[in-house]
C-alpha positions as a Markdown table, in Angstrom:
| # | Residue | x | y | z |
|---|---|---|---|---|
| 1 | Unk | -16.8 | -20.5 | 1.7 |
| 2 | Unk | -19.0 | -18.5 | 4.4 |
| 3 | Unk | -17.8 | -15.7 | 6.4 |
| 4 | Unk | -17.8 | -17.7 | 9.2 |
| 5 | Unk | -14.7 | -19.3 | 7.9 |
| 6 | Unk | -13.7 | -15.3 | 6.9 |
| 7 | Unk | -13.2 | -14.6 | 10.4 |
| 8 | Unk | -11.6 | -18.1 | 11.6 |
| 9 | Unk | -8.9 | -17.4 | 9.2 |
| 10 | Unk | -8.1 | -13.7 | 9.8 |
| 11 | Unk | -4.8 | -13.9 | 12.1 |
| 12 | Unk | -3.1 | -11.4 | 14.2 |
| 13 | Unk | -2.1 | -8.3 | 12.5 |
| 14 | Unk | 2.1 | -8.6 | 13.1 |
| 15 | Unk | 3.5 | -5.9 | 14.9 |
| 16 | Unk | 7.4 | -5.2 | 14.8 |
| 17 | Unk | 9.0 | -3.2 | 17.7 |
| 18 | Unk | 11.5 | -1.0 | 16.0 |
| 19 | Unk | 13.6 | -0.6 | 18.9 |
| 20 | Unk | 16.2 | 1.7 | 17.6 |
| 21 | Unk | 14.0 | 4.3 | 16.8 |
| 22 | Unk | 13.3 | 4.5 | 20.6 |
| 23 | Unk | 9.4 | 3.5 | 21.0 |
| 24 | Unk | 7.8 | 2.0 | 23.6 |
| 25 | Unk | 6.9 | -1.6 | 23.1 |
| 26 | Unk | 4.0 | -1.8 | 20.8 |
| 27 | Unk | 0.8 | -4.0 | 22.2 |
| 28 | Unk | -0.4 | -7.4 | 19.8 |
| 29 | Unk | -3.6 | -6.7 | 18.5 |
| 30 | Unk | -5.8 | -9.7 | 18.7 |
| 31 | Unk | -7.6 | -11.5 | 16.2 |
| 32 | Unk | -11.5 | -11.6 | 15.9 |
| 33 | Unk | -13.3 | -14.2 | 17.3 |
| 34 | Unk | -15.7 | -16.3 | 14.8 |
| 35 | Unk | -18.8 | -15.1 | 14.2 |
| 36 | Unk | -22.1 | -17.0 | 13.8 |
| 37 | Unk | -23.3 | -16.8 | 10.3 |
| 38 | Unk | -26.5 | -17.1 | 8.8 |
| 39 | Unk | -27.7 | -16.3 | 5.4 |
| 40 | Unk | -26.6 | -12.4 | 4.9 |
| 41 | Unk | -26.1 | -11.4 | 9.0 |
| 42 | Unk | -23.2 | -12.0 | 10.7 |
| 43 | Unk | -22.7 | -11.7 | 14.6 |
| 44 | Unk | -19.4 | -10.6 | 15.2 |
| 45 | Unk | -18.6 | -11.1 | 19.2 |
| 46 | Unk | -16.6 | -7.8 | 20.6 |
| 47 | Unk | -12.9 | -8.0 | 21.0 |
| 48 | Unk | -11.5 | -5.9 | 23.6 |
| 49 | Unk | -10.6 | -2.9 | 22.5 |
| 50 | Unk | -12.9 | -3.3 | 19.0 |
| 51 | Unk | -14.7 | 0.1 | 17.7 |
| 52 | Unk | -17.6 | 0.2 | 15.4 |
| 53 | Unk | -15.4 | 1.6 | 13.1 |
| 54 | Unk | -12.6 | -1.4 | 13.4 |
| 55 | Unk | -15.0 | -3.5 | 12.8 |
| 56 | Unk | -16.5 | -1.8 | 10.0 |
| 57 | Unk | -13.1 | -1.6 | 8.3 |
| 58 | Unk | -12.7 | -5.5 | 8.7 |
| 59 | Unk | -15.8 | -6.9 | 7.3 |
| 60 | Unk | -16.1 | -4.1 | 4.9 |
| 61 | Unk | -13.3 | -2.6 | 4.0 |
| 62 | Unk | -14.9 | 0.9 | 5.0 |
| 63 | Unk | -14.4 | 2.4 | 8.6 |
| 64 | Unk | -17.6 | 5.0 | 7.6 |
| 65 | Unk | -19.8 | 1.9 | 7.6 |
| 66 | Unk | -19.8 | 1.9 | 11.4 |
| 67 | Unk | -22.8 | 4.7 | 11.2 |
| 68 | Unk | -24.6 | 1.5 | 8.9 |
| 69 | Unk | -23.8 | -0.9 | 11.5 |
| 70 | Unk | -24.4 | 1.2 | 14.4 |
| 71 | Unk | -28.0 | 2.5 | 13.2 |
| 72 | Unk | -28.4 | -1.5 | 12.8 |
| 73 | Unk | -27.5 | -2.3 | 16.3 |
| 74 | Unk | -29.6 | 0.4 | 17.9 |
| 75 | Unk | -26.6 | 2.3 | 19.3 |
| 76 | Unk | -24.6 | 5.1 | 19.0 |
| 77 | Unk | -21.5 | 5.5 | 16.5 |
| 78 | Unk | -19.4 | 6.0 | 19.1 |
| 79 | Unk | -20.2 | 3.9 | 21.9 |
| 80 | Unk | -17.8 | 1.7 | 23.6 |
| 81 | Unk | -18.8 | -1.9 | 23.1 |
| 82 | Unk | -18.4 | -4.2 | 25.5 |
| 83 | Unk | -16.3 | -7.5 | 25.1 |
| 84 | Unk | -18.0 | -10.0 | 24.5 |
| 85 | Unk | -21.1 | -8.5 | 23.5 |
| 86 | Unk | -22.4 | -9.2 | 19.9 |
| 87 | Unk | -22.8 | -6.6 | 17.0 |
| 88 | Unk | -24.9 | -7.7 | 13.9 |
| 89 | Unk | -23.8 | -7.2 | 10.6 |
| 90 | Unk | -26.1 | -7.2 | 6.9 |
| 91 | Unk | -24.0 | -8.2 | 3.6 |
| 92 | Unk | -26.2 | -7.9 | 0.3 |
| 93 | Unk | -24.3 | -10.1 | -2.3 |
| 94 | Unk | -22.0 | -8.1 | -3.9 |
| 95 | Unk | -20.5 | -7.7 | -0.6 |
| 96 | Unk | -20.5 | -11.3 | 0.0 |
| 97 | Unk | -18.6 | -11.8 | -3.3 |
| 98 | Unk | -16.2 | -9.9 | -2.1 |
| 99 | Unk | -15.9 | -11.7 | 1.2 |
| 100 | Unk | -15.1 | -14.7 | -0.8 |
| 101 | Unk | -12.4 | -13.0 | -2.4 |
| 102 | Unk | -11.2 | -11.6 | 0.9 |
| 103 | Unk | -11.5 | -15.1 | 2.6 |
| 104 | Unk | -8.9 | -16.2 | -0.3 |
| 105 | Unk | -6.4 | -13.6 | 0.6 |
| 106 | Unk | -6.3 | -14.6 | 3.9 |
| 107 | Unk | -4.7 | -17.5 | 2.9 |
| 108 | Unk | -1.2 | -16.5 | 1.8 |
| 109 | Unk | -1.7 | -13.6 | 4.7 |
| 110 | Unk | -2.4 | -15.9 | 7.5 |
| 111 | Unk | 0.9 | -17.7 | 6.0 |
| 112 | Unk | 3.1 | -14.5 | 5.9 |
| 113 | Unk | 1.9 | -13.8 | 9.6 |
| 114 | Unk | 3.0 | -17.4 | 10.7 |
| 115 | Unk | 6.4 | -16.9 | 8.2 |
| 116 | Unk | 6.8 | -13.6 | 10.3 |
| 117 | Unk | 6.2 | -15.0 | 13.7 |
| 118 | Unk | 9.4 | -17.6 | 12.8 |
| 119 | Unk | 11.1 | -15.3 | 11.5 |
| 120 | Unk | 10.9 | -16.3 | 8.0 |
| 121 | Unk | 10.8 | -12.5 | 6.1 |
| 122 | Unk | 11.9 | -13.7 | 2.9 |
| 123 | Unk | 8.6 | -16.3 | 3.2 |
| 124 | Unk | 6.4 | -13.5 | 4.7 |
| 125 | Unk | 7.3 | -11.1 | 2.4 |
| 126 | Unk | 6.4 | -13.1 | -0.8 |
| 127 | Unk | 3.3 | -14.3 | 1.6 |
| 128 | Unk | 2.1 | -10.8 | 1.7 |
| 129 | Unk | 3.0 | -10.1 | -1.5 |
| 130 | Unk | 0.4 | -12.8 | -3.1 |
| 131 | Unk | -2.5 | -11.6 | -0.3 |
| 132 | Unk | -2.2 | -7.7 | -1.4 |
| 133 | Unk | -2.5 | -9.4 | -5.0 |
| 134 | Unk | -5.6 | -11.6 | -4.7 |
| 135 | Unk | -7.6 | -9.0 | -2.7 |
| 136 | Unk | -6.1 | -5.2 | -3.5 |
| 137 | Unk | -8.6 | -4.1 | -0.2 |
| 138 | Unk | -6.9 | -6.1 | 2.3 |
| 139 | Unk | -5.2 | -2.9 | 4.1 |
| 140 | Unk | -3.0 | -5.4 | 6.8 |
| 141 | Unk | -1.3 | -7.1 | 3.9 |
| 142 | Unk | -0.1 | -3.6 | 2.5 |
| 143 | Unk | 0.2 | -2.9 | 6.3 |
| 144 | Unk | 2.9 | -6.0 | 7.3 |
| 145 | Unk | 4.9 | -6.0 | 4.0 |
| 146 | Unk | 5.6 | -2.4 | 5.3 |
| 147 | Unk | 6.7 | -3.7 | 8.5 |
| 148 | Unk | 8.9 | -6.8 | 6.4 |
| 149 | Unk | 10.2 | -3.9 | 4.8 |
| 150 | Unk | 11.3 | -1.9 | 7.6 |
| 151 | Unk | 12.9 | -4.8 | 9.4 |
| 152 | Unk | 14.8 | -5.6 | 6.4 |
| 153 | Unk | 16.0 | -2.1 | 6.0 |
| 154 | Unk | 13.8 | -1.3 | 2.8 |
| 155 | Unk | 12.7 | 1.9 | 4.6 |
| 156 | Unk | 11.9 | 3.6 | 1.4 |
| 157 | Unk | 9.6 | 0.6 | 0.1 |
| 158 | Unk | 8.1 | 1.0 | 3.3 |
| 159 | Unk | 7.3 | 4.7 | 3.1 |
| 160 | Unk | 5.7 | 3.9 | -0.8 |
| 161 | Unk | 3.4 | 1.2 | 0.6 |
| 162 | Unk | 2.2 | 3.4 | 4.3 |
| 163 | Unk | 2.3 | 6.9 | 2.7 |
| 164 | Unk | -1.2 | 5.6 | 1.0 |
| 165 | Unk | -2.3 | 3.8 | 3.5 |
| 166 | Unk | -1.9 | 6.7 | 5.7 |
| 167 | Unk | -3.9 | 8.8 | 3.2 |
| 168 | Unk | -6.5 | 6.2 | 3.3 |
| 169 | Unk | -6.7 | 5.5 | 7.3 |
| 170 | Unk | -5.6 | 9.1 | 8.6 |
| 171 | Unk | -7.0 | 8.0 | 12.2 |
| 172 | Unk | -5.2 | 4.7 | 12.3 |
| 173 | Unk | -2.5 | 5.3 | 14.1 |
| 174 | Unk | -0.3 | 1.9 | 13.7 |
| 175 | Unk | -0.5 | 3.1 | 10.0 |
| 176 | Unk | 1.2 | 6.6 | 10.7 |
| 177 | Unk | 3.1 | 5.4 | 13.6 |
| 178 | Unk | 5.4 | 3.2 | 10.8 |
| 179 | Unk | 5.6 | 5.6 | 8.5 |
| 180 | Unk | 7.0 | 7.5 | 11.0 |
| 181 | Unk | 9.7 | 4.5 | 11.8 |
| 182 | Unk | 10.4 | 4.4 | 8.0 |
| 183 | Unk | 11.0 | 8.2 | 7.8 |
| 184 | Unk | 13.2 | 7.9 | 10.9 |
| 185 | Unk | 15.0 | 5.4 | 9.8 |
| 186 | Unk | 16.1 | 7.0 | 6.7 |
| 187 | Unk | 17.3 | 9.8 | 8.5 |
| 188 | Unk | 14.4 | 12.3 | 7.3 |
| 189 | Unk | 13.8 | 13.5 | 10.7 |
| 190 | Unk | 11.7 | 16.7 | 10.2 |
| 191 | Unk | 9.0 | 14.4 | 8.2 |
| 192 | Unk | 9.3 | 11.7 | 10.9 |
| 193 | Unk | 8.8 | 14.3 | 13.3 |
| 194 | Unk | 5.5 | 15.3 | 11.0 |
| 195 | Unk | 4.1 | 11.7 | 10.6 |
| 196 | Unk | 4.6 | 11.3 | 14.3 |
| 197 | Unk | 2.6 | 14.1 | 15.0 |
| 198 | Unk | -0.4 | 13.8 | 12.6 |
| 199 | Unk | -1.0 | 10.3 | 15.0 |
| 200 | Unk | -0.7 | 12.2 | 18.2 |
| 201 | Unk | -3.0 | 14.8 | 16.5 |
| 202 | Unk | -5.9 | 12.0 | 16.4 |
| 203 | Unk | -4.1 | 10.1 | 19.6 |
| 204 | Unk | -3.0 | 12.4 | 22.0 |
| 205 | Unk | -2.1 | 9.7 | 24.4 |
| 206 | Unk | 0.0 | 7.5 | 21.9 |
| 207 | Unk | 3.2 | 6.7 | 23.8 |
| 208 | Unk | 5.0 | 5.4 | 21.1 |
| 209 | Unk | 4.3 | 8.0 | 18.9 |
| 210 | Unk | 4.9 | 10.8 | 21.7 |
| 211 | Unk | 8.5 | 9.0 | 22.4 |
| 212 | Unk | 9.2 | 9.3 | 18.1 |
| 213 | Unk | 8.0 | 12.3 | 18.1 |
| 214 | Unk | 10.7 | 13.9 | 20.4 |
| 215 | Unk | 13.1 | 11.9 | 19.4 |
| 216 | Unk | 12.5 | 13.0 | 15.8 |
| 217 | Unk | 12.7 | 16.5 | 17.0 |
| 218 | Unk | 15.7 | 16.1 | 18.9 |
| 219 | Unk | 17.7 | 14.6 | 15.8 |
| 220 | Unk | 16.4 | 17.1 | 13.2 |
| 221 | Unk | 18.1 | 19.6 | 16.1 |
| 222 | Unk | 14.8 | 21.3 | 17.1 |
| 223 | Unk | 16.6 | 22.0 | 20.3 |
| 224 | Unk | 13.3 | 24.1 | 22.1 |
| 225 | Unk | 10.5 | 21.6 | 20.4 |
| 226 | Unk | 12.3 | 18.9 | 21.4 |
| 227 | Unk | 12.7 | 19.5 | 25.1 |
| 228 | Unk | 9.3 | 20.5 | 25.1 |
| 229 | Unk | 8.2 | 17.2 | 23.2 |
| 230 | Unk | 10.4 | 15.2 | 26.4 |
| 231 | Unk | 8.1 | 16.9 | 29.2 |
| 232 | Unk | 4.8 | 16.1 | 27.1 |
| 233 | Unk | 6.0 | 12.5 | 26.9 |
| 234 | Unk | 7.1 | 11.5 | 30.3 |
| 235 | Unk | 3.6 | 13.8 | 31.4 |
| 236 | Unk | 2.1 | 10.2 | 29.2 |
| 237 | Unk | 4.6 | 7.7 | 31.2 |
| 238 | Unk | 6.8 | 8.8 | 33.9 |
| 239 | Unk | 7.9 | 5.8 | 35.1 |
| 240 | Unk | 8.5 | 3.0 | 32.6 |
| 241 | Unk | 12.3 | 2.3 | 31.3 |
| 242 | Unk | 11.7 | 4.3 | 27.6 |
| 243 | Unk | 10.7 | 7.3 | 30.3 |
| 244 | Unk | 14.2 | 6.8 | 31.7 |
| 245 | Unk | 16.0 | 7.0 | 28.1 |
| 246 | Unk | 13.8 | 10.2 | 27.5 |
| 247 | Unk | 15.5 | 11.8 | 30.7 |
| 248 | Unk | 18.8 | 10.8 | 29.3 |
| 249 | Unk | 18.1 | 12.4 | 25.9 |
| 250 | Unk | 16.6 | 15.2 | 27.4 |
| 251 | Unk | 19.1 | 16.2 | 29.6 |
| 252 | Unk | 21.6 | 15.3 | 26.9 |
| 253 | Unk | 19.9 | 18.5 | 25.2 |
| 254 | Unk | 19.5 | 20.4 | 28.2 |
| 255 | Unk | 23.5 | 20.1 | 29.1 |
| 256 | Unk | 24.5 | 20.1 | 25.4 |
């Protein structure tokens, strides 16, 4: 097994738009592209998008790597890398055993994601189930049997597997974005409305989570927050069709 097969087999993280919660239409994230491996370094080409700290979390489980890696690379933590470029990556061997072991849980993951894709949640659910099993670290398993969950209206299974992932990843906001679908969903607006707003705390320009956000607020009957919440969202997208359902909501509340 070589990490170079690690990456081949990593697939698309799913993403499930939860449409009656009211968010806009969330965007496929990509998987990586192979890297070139050879002995302990791995080159890992730049996906568009891709942050040191993405990829730190992918190969290493560890998004505070990305200060290893960057100091490696001769560039700053922050810097936005260019797609297409290629950041270099050192694994001693006990991280390289635990590639292995990560490479075998992308098998029944890669499965649940294809199971997912047709469909299939019974499949990807048990898919996911075995991949969170054979490697405990692999965050997107935990991650897509949340979103299984939530589309077969298991909300509160959902909110036991994100709430620690949430811990875990405050700053990823797809993590706190479906706990805040999960919340909503059972009805628990106020800590929708909260889960929602620790992602637009870290992501002030997060549609989706701007769009739950108010309409958390405006079903938890926080008349004032709510119509406030409506203006700060359609500042972030006046002009796509969820912006016309926020005016109709908002002036729902304003003539209410």
């Amino acid at each position: 097994m070589t990490l170079r097969s690690l990456a081949r087999r990593l697939g698309p993280i799913a993403l499930i738009l939860l449409a009656s919660c009211g968010g806009p239409p969330p965007v496929e994230t990509e998987s990586p592209a192979p890297p070139v491996a050879a002995g302990d370094v791995v080159e890992h080409p730049v996906r568009e998008g891709e942050t040191l700290s993405r990829i730190a979390d992918l190969y290493y489980g560890d998004p505070g790597r990305a200060a290893d890696i960057a100091a490696a690379n001769g560039v700053a933590v922050d810097s936005q890398l260019a797609p297409g470029s290629v950041v270099h990556l050192r694994f001693g061997d006990a991280e390289m055993a635990a590639a292995r072991v990560r490479e075998a849980a992308l098998l029944p993951y890669n499965r649940g994601v294809a199971a997912l894709d047709q469909g299939d949640l019974t499949e990807a659910e048990r898919q996911f189930r075995l991949a969170r099993r054979t490697d405990p670290g692999l965050l997107v398993a935990d991650y897509n049997l949340a979103l299984v969950l939530i589309k077969r209206g298991r909300h509160e299974d959902a909110v036991a597997l994100l709430t620690p992932l949430v811990a875990a990843r405050p700053s990823e906001a797809d993590y706190g974005f479906a706990l805040g679908n999960a919340l909503f969903y059972q009805t628990r607006y106020p800590e929708a409305a909260a889960a929602f707003a620790a992602v637009l705390a870290v992501h002030p320009d997060h549609r989706r989570a701007a769009f739950g956000y108010a309409r958390s607020l405006q079903e938890a009957g926080e008349r004032d927050a709510a119509l406030a919440a409506w203006s700060s969202y359609l500042q972030l997208d006046p002009s796509s069709p969820w912006a016309d359902e926020a005016r109709r909501l908002r002036r729902a509340l304003q003539d209410g």
